[in-house]
C-alpha positions as CSV (number, residue, x, y, z in Angstrom):
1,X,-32.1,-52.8,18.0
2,X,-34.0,-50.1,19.2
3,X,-32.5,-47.1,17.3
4,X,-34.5,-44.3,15.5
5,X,-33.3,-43.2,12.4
6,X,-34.6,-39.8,10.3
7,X,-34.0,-39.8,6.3
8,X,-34.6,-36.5,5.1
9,X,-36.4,-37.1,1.4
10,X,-37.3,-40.3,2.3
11,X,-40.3,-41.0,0.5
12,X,-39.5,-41.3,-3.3
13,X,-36.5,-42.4,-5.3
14,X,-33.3,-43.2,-3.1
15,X,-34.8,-41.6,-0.1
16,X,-37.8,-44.3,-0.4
17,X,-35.4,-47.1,-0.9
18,X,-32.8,-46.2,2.3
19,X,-36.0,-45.6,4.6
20,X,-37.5,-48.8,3.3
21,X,-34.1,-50.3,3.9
22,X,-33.7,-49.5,7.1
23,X,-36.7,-50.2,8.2
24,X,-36.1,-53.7,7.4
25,X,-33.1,-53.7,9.2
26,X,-34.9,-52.7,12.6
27,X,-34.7,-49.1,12.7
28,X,-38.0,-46.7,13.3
29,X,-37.6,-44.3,10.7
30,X,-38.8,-41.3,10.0
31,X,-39.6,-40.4,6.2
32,X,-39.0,-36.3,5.8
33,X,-40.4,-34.9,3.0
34,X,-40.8,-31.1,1.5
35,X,-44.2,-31.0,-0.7
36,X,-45.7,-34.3,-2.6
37,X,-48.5,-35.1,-0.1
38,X,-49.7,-37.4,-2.6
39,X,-46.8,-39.3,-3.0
40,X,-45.7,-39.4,1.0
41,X,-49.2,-40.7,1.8
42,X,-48.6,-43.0,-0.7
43,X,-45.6,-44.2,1.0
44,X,-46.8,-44.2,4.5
45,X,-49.7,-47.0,3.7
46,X,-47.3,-48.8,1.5
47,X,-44.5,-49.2,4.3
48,X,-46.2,-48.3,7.4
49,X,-43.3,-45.4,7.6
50,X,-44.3,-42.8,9.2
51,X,-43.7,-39.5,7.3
52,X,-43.0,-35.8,8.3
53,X,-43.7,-32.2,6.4
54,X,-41.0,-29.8,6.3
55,X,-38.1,-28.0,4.3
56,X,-34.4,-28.6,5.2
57,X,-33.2,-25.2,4.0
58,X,-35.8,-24.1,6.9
59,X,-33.6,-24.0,10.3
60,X,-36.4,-23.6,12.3
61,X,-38.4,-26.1,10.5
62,X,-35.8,-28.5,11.0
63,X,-35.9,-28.2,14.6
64,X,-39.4,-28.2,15.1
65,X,-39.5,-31.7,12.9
66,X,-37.2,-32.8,14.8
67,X,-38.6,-32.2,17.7
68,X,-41.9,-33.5,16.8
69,X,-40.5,-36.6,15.6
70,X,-38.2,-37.2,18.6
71,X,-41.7,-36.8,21.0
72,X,-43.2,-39.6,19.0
73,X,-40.4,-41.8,17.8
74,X,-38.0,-41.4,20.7
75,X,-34.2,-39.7,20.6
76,X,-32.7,-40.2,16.8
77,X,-29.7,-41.7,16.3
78,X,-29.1,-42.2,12.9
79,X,-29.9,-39.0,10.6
80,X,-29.6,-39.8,6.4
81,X,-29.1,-36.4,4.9
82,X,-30.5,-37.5,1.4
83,X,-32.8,-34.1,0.0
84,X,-31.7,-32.5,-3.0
85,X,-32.8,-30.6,-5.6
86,X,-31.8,-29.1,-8.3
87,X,-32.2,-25.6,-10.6
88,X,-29.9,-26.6,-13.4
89,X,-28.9,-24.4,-15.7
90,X,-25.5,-23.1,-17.9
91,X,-23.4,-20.3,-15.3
92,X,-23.9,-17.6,-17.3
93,X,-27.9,-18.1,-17.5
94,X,-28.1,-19.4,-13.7
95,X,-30.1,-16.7,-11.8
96,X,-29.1,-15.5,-7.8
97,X,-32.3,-17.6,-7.4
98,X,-31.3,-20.7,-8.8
99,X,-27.9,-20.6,-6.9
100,X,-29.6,-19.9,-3.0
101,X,-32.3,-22.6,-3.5
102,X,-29.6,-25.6,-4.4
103,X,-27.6,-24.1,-1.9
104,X,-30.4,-24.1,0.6
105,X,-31.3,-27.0,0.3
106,X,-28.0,-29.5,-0.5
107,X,-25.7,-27.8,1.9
108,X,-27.2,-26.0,4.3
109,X,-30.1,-28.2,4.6
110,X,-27.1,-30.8,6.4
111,X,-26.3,-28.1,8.8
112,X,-30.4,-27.4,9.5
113,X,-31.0,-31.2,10.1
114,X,-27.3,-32.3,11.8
115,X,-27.5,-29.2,14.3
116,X,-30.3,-30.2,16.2
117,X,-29.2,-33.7,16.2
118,X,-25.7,-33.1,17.3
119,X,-25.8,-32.1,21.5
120,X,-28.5,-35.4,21.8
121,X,-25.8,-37.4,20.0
122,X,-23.0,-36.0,22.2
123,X,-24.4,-36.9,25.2
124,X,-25.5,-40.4,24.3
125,X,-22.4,-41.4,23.3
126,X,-23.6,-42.8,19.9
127,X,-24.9,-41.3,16.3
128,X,-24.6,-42.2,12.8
129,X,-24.9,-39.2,10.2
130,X,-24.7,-40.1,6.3
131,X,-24.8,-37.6,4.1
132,X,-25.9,-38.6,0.5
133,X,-23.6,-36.6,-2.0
134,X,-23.2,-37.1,-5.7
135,X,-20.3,-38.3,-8.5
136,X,-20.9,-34.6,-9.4
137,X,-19.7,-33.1,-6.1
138,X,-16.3,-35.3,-7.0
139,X,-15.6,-34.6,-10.4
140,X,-17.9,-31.7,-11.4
141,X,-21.1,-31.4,-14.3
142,X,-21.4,-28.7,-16.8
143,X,-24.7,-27.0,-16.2
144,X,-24.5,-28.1,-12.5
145,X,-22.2,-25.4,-10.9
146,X,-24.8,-24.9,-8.5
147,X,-25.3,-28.6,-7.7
148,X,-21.8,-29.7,-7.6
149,X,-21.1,-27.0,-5.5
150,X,-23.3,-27.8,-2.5
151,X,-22.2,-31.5,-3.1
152,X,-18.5,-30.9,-3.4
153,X,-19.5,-28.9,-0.2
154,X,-21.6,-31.8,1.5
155,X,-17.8,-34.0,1.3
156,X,-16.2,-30.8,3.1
157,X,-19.1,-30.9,5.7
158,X,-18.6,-34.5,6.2
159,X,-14.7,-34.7,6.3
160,X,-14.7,-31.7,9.3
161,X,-17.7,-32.9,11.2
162,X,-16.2,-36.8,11.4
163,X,-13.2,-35.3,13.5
164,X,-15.6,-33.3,16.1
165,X,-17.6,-36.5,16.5
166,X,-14.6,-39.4,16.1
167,X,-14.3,-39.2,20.5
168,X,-18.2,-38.9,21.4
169,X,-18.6,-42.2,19.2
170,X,-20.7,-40.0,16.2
171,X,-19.3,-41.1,12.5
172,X,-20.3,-39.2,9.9
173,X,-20.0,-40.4,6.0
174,X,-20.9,-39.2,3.1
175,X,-22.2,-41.4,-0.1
176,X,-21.4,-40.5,-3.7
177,X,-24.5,-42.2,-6.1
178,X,-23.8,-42.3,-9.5
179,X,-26.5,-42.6,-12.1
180,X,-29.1,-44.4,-10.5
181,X,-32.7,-45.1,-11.4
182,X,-34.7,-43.4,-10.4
183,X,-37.8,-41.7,-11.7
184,X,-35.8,-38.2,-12.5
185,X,-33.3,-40.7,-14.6
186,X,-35.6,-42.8,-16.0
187,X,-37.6,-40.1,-17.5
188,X,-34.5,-39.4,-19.9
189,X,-35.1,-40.1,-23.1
190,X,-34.1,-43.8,-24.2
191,X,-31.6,-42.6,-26.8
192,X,-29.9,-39.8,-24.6
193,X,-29.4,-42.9,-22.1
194,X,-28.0,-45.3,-24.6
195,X,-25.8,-43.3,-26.0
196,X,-24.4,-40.6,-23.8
197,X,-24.7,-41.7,-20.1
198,X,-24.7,-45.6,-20.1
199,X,-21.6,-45.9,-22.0
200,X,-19.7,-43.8,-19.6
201,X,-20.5,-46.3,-16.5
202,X,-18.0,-48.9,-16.8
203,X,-20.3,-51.7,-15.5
204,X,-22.9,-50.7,-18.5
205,X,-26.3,-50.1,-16.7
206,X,-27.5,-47.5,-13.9
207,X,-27.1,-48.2,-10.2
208,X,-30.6,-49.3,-8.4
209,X,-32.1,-47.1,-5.5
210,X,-31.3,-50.1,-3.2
211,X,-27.9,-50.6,-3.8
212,X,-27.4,-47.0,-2.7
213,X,-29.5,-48.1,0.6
214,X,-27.4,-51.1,1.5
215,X,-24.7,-48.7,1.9
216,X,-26.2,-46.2,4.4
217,X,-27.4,-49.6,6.7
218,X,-24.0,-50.8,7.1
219,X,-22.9,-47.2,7.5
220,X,-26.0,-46.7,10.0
221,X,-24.4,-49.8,12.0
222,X,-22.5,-50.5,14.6
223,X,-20.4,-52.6,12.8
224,X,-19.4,-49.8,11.1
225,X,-17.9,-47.9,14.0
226,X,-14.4,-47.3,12.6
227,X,-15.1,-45.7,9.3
228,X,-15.8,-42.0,9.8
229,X,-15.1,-39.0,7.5
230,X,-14.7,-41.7,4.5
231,X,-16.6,-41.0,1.1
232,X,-18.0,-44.2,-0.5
233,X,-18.3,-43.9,-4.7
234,X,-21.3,-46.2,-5.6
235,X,-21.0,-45.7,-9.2
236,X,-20.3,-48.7,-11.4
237,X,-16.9,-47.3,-11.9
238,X,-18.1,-44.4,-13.4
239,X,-15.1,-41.6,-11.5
240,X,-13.0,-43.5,-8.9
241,X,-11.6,-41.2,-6.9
């Protein structure tokens, strides 16, 4: 296959899975990650990934990872914009703070990574850009205004950025997870899980990271060439939108 693909996060939780994922499929991939050295190291002599240090909500850092990772790895052509964070908090708590850092790094971290990418792409003729979203950037989570916002934002970004790349053969798509789980989820308690989240998933248990990463490989294909500015829910029925 031959392609190069960059997934921002992509050492633990879903990030981990879609790298692992599409590794397996053929790709060279690129594990971005902010600040667990432990855990990326970790990674790398798992998978044999190789793995890259720096923050999306950093422009400049962006470009010079990018640059870095293009010298070693060759020109990318599939970039999975899948780091998140989040400062949660009720509105009339949530601090400037709190706001700019989820904002940094959900939304604008997809124009930091997808910038530098985009001329390369252009010019090639080819480039697959999947943006990892959330249920809660569809439908909304109390506490989560900051969150949903940048989410509801990264469907926006994906929807307008499909049209510029439709004619240079560029689709970009975005993918809603559900409840999936991971270690953030799993660390909920039992009873809060039981009783409050699972029953609101129709198909009665939480998503796995891998289901989430057979999604961005057929998305990161070529078979997928005519689906572009489409949002996939992968949510056991959870909000169908």
């Amino acid at each position: 296959m031959g392609k190069t693909a960059i997934v921002t996060g992509g050492t633990r939780g879903i990030g981990a899975a879609i790298s692992k994922a599409l590794k397996d499929a053929g790709y060279t991939v690129a594990a971005n990650y902010a600040g667990n050295d432990e855990a990326a190291a970790a990674f790398k002599q798992e998978t044999g990934i190789a793995v890259y240090k720096w923050s999306v909500a950093d422009y400049d850092s962006c470009a010079e990872g990018i640059a870095k990772v293009e010298a070693d790895l060759g020109p990318v052509d599939v970039l999975v914009n899948n780091a998140g964070i989040t400062r949660d908090g009720m509105f009339h708590k949530m601090t400037p703070q709190q706001w700019q850092e989820v904002i940094n790094t959900n939304l604008s971290g997809l124009f930091n990574m997808t910038r530098p990418l985009w001329e390369g792409m252009r010019e090639r003729g080819f480039g697959r850009v999947i943006n990892i979203s959330s249920i809660n950037g569809q439908k909304g989570q109390m506490g989560q205004v900051n969150y949903s916002a940048a989410k509801a934002g990264d469907i926006g970004f994906t929807k307008a950025l499909a049209q510029e790349g439709s004619r240079k053969g560029i689709t970009v798509n975005a993918i809603c997870p559900g409840y999936i789980a991971t270690e953030m989820v799993k660390a909920v308690p039992e009873e809060v899980l039981n009783k409050s989240i699972l029953p609101l998933i129709p198909v009665g248990r939480l998503g796995e990271p891998e289901e989430i990463a057979r999604c961005v490989v057929f998305l990161a294909s070529e078979d997928s060439g005519f689906i572009t500015g489409s949002t996939l829910s992968a949510n056991g029925g959870q909000y169908m939108a």
